[in-house]
PDB file as gemmi writes it, atoms N, CA and C in Angstrom:
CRYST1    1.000    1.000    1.000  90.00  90.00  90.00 P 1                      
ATOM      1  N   UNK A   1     182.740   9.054  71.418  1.00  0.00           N  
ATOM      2  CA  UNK A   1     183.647  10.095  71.839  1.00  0.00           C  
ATOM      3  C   UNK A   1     184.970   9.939  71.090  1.00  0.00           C  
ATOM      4  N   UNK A   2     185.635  11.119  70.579  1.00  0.00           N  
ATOM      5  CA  UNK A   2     187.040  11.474  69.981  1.00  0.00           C  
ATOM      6  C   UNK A   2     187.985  11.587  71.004  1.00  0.00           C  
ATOM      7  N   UNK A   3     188.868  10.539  70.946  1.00  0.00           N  
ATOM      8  CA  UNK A   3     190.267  11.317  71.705  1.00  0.00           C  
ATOM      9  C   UNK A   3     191.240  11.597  71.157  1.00  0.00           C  
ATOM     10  N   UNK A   4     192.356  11.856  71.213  1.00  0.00           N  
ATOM     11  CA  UNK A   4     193.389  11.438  70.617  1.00  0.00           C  
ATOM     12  C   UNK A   4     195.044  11.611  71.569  1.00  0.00           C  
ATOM     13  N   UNK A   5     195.908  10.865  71.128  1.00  0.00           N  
ATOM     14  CA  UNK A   5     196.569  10.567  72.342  1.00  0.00           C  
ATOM     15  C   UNK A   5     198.185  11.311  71.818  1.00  0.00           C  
ATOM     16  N   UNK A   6     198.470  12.281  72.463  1.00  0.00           N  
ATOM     17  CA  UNK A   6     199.788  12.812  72.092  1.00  0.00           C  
ATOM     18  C   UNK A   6     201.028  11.872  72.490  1.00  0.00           C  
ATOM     19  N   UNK A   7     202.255  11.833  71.591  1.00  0.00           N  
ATOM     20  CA  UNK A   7     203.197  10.958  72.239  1.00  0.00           C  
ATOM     21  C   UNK A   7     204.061  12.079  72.833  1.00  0.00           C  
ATOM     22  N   UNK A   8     204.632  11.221  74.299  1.00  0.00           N  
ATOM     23  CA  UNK A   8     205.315  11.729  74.972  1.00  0.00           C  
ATOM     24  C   UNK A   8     206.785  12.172  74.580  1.00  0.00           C  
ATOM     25  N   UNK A   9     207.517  11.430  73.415  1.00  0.00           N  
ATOM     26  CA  UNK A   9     208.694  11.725  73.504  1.00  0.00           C  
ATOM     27  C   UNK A   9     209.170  12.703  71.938  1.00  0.00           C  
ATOM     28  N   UNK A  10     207.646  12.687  70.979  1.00  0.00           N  
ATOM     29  CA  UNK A  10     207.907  13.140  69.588  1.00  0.00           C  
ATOM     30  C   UNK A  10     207.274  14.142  69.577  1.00  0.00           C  
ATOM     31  N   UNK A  11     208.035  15.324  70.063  1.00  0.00           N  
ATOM     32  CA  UNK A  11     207.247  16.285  70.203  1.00  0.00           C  
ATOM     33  C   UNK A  11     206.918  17.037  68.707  1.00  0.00           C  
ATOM     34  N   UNK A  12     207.801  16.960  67.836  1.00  0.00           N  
ATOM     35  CA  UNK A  12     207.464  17.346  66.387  1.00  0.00           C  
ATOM     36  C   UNK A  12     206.404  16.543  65.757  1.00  0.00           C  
ATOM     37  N   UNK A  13     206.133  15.349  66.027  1.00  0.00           N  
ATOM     38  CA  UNK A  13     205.104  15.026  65.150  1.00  0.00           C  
ATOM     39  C   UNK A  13     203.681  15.252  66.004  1.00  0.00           C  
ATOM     40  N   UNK A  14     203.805  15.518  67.585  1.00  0.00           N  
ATOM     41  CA  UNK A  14     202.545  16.125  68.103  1.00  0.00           C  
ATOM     42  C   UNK A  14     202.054  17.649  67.332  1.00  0.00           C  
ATOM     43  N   UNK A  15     202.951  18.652  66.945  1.00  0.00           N  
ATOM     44  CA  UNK A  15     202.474  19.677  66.597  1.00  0.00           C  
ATOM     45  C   UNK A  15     202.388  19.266  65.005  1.00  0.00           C  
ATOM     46  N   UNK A  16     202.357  18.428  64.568  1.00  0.00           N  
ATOM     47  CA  UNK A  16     202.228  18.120  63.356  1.00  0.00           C  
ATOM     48  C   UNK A  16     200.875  17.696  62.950  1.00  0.00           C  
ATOM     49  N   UNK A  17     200.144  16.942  64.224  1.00  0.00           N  
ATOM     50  CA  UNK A  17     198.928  16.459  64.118  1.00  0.00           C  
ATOM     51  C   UNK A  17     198.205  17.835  64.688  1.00  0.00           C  
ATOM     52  N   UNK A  18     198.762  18.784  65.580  1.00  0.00           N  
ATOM     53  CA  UNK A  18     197.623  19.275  65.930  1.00  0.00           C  
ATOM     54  C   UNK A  18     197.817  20.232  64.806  1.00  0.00           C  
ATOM     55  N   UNK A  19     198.338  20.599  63.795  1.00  0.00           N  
ATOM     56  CA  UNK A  19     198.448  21.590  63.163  1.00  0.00           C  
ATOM     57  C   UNK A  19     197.294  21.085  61.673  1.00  0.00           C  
ATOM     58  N   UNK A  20     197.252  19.529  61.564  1.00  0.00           N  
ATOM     59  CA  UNK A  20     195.971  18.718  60.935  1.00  0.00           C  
ATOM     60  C   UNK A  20     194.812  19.386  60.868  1.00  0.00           C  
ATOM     61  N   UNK A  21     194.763  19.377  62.403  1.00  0.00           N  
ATOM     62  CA  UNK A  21     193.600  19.299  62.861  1.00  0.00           C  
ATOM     63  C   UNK A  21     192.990  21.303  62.898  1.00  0.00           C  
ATOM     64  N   UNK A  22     193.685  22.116  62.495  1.00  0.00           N  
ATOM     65  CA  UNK A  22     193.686  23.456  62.541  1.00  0.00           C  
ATOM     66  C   UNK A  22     192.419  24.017  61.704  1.00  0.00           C  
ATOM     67  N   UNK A  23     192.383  23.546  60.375  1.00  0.00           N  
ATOM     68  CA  UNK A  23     190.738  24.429  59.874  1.00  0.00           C  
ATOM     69  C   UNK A  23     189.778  23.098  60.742  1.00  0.00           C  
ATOM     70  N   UNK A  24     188.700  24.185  61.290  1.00  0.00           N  
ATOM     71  CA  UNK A  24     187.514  23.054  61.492  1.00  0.00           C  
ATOM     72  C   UNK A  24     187.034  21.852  61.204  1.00  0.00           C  
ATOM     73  N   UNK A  25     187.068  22.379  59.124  1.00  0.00           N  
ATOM     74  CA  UNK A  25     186.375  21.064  58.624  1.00  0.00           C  
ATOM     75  C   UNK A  25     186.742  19.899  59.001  1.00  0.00           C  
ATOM     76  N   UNK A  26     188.071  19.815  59.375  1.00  0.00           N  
ATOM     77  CA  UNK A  26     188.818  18.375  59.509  1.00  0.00           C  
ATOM     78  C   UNK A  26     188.070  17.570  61.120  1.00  0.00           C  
ATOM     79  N   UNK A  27     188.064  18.357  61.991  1.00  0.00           N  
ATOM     80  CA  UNK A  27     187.997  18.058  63.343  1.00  0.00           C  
ATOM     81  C   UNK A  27     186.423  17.219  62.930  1.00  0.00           C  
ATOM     82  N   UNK A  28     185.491  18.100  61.845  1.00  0.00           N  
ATOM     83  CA  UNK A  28     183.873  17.757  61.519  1.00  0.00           C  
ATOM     84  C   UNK A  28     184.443  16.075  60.845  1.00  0.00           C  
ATOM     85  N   UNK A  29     184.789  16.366  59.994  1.00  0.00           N  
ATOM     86  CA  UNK A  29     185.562  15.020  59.345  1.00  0.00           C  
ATOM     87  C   UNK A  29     186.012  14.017  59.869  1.00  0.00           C  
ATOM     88  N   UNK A  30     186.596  13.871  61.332  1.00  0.00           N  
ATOM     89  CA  UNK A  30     186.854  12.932  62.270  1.00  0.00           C  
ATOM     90  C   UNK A  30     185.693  12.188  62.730  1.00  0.00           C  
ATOM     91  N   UNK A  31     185.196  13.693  63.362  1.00  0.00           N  
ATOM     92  CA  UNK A  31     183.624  13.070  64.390  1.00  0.00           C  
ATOM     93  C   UNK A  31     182.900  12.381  63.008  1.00  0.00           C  
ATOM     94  N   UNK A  32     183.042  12.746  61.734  1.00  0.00           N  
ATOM     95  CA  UNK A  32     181.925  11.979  60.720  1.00  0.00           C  
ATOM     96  C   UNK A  32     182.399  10.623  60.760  1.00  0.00           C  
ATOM     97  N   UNK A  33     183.524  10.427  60.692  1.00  0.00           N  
ATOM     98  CA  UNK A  33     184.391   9.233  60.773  1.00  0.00           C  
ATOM     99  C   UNK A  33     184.437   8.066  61.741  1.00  0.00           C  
ATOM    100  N   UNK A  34     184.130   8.776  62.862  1.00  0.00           N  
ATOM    101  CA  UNK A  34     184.030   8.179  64.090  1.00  0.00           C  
ATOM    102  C   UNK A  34     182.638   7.527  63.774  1.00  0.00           C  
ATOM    103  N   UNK A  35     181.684   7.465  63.265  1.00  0.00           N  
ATOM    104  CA  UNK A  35     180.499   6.938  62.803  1.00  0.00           C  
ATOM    105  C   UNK A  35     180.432   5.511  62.376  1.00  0.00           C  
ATOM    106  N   UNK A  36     181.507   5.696  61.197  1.00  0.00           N  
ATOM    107  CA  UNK A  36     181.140   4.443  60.216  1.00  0.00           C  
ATOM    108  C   UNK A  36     182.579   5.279  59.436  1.00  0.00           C  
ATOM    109  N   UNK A  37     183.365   4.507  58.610  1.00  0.00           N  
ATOM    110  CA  UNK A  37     184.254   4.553  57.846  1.00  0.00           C  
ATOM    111  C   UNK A  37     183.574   4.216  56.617  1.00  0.00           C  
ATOM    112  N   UNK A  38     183.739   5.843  55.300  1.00  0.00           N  
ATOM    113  CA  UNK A  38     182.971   6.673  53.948  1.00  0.00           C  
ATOM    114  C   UNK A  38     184.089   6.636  53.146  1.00  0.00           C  
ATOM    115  N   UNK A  39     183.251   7.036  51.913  1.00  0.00           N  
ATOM    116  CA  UNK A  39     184.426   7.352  50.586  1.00  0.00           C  
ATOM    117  C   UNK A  39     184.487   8.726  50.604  1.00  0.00           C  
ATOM    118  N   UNK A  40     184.789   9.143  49.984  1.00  0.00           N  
ATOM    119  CA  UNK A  40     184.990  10.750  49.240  1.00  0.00           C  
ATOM    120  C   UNK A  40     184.001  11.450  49.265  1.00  0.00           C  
ATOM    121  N   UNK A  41     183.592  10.530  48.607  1.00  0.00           N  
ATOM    122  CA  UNK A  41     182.114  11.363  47.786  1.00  0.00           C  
ATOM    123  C   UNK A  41     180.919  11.790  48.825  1.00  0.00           C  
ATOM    124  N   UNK A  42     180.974  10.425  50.072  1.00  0.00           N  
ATOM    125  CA  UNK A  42     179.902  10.859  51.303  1.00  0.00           C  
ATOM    126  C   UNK A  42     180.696  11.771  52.133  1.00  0.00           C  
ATOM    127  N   UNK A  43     181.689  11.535  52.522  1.00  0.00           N  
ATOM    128  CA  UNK A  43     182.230  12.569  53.303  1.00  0.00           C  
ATOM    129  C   UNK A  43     182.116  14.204  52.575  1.00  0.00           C  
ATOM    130  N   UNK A  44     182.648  14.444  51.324  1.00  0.00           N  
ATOM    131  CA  UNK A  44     182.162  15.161  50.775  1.00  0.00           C  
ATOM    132  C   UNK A  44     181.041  16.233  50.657  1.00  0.00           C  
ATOM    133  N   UNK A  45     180.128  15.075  50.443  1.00  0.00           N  
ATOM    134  CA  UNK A  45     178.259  15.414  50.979  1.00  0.00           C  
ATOM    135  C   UNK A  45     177.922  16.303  51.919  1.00  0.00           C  
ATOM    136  N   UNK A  46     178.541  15.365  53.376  1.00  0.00           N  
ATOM    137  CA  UNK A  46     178.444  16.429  54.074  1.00  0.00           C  
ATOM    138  C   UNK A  46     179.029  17.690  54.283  1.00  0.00           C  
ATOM    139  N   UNK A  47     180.445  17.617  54.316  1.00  0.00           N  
ATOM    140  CA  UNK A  47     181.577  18.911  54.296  1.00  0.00           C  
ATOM    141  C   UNK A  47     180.506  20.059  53.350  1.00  0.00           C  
ATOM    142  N   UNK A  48     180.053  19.636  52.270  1.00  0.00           N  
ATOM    143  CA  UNK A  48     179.105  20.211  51.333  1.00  0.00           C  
ATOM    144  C   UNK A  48     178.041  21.543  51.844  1.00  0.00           C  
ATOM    145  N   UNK A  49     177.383  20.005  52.782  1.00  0.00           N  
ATOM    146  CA  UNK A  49     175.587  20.717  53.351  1.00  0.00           C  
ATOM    147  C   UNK A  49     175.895  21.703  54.847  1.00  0.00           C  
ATOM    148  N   UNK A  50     177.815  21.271  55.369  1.00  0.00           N  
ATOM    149  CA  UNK A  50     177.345  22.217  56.545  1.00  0.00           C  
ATOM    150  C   UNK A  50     178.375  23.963  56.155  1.00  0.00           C  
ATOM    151  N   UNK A  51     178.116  23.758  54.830  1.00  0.00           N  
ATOM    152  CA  UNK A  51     179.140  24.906  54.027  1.00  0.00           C  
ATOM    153  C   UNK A  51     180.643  25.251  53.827  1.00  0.00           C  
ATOM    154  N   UNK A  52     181.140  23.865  54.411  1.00  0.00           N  
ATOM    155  CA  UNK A  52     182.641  24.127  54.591  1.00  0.00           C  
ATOM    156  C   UNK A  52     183.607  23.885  53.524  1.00  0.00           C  
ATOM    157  N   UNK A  53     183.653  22.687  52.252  1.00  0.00           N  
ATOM    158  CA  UNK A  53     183.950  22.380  51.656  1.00  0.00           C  
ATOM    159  C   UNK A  53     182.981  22.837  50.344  1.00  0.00           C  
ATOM    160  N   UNK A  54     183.509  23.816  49.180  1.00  0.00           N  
ATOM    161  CA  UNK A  54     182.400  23.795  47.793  1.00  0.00           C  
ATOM    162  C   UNK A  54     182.856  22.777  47.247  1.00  0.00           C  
ATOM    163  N   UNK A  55     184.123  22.074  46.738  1.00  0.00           N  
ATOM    164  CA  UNK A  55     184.515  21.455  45.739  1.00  0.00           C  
ATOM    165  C   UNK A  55     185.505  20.020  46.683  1.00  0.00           C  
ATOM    166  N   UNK A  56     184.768  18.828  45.968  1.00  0.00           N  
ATOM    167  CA  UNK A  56     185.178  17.692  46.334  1.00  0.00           C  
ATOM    168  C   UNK A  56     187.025  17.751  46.709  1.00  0.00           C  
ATOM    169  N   UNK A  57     188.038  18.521  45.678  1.00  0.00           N  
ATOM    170  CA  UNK A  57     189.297  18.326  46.106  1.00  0.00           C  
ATOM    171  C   UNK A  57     190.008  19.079  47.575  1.00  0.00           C  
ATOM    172  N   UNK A  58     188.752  19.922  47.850  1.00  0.00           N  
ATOM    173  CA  UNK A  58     188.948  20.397  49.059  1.00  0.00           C  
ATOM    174  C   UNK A  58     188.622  19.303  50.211  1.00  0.00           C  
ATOM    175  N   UNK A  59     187.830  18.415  50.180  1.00  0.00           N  
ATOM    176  CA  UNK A  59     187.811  17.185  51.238  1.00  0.00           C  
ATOM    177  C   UNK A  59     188.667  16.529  50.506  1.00  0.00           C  
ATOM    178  N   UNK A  60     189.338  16.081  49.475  1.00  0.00           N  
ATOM    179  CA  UNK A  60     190.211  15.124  49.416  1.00  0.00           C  
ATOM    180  C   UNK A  60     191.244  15.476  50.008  1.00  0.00           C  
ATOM    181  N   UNK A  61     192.391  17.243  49.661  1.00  0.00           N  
ATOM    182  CA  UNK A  61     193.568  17.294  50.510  1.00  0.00           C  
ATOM    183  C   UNK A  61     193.074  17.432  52.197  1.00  0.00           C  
ATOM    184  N   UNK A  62     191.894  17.773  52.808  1.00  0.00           N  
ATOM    185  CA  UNK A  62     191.725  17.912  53.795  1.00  0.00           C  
ATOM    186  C   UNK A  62     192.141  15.973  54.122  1.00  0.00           C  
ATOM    187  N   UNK A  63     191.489  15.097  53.494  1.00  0.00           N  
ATOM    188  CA  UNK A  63     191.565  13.693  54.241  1.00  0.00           C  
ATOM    189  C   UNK A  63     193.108  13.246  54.195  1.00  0.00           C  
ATOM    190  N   UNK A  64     193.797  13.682  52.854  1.00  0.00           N  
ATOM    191  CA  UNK A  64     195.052  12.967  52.821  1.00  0.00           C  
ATOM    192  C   UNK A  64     195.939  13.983  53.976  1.00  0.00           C  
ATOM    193  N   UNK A  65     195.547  14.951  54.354  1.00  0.00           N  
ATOM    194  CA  UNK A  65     196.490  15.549  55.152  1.00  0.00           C  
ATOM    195  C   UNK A  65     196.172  14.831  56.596  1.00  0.00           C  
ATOM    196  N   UNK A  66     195.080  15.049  57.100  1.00  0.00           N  
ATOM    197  CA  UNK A  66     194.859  14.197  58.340  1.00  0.00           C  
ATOM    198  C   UNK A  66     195.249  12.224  58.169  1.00  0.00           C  
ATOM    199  N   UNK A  67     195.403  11.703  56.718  1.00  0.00           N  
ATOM    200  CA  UNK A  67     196.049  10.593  56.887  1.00  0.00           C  
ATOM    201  C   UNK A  67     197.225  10.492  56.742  1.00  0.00           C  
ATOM    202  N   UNK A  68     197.968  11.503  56.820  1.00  0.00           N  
ATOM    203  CA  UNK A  68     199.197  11.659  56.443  1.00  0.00           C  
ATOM    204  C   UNK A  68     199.872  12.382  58.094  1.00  0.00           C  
ATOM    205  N   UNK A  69     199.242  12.504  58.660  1.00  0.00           N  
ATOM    206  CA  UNK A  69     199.803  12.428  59.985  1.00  0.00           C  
ATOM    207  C   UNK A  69     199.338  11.263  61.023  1.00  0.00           C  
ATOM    208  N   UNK A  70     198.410  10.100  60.115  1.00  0.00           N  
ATOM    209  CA  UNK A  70     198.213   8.963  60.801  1.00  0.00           C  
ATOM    210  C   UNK A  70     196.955   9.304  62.133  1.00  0.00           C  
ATOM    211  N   UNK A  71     195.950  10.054  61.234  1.00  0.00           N  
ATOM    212  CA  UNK A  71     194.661  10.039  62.145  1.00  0.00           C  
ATOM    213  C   UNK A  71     193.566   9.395  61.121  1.00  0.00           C  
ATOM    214  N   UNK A  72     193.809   9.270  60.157  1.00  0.00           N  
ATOM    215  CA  UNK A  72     193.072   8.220  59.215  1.00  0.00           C  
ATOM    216  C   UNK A  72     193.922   7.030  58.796  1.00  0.00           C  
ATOM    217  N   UNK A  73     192.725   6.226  57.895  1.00  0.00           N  
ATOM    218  CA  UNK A  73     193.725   5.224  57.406  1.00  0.00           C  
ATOM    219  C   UNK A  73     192.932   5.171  56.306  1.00  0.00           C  
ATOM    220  N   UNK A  74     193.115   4.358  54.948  1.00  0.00           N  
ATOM    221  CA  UNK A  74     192.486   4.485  53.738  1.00  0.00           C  
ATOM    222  C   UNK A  74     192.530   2.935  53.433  1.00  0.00           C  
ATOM    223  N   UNK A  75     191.821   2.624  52.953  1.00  0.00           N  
ATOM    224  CA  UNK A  75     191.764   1.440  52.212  1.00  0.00           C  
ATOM    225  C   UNK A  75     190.861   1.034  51.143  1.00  0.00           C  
ATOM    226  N   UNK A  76     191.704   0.279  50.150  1.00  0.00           N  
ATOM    227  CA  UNK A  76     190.520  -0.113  49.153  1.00  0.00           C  
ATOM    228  C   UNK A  76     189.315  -1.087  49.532  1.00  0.00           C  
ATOM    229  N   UNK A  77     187.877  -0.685  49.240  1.00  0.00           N  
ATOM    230  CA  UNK A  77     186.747  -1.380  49.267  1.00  0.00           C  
ATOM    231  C   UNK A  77     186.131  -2.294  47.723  1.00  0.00           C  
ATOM    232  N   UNK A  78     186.533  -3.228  47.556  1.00  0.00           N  
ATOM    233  CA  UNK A  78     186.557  -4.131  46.693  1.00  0.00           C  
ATOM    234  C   UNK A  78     184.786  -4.324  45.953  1.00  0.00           C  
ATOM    235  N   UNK A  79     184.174  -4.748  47.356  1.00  0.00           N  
ATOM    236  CA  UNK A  79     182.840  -4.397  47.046  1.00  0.00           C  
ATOM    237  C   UNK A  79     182.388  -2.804  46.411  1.00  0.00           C  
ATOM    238  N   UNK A  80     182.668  -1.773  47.152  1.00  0.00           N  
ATOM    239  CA  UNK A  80     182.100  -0.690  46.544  1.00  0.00           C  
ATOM    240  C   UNK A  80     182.529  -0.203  45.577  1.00  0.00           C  
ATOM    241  N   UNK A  81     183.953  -0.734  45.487  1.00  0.00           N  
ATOM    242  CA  UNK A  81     184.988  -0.114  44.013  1.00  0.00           C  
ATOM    243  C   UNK A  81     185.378   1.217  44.486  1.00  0.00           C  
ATOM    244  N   UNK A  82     186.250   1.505  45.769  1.00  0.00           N  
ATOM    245  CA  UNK A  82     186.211   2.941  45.903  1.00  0.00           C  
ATOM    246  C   UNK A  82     187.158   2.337  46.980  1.00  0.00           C  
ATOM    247  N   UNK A  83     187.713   3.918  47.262  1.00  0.00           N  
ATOM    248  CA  UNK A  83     189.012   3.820  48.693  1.00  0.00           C  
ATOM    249  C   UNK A  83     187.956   4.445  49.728  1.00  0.00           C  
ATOM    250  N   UNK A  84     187.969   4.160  50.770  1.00  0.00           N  
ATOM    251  CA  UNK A  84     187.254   4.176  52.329  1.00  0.00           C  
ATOM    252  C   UNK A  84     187.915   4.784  53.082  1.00  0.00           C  
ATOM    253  N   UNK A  85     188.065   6.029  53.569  1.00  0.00           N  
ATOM    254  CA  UNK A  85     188.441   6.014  54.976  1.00  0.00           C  
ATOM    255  C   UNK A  85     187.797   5.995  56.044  1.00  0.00           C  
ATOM    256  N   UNK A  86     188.839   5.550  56.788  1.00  0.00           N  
ATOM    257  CA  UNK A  86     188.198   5.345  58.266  1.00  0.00           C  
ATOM    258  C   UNK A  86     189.368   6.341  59.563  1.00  0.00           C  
ATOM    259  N   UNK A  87     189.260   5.849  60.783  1.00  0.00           N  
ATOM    260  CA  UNK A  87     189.773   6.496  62.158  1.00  0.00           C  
ATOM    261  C   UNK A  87     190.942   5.699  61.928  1.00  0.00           C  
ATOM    262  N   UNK A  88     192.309   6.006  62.301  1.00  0.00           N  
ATOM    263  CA  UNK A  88     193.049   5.125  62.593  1.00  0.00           C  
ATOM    264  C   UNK A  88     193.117   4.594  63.633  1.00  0.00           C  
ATOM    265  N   UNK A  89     193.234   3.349  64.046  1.00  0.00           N  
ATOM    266  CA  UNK A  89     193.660   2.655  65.414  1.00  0.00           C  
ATOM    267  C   UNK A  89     193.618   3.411  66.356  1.00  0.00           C  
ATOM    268  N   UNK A  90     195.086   4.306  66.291  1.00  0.00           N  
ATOM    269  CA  UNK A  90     195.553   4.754  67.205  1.00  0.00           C  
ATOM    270  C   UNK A  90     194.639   5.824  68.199  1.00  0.00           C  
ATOM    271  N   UNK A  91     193.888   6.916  67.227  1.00  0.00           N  
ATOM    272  CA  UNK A  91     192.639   7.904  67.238  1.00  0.00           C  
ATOM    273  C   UNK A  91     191.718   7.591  68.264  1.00  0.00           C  
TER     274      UNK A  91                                                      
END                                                                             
């Protein structure tokens, strides 16, 4: 299950996240997330097969915008040679 937890006293950065979360694909992009933490390219995949995303840079600004209000987090994967995101903590 997805939650996510509004703060009580920042009310600008609450409409900031929910405004993230505004085209669909992203909300699909969480729940994929909530799975297992992917690169690009799988997240991608799917955004792909359920018709929402044609072109890979459309899931990339979709991910950096949802990590950029701190509902993802990114990190380099050493083994796979690729950046990973995952859920942030907080999510």
């Amino acid at each position: 299950m997805l939650s996510l937890e509004l703060s009580s006293g920042a009310l600008e950065d609450d409409v900031k996240m929910l405004k993230a979360l505004t085209p669909p694909g992203r909300l699909l992009i969480l729940l994929d997330l909530s799975k297992a933490p992917r690169p690009l390219e799988e997240i991608y995949q799917t955004m792909k097969k359920q018709g929402i995303h044609r072109y890979p840079e459309s899931t990339y600004k979709a991910l950096e915008s949802l990590n950029g209000v701190g509902l993802l987090s990114k990190t380099y994967d050493s083994r796979r040679k690729r950046i990973v995101y995952s859920l942030a903590a907080t999510v």
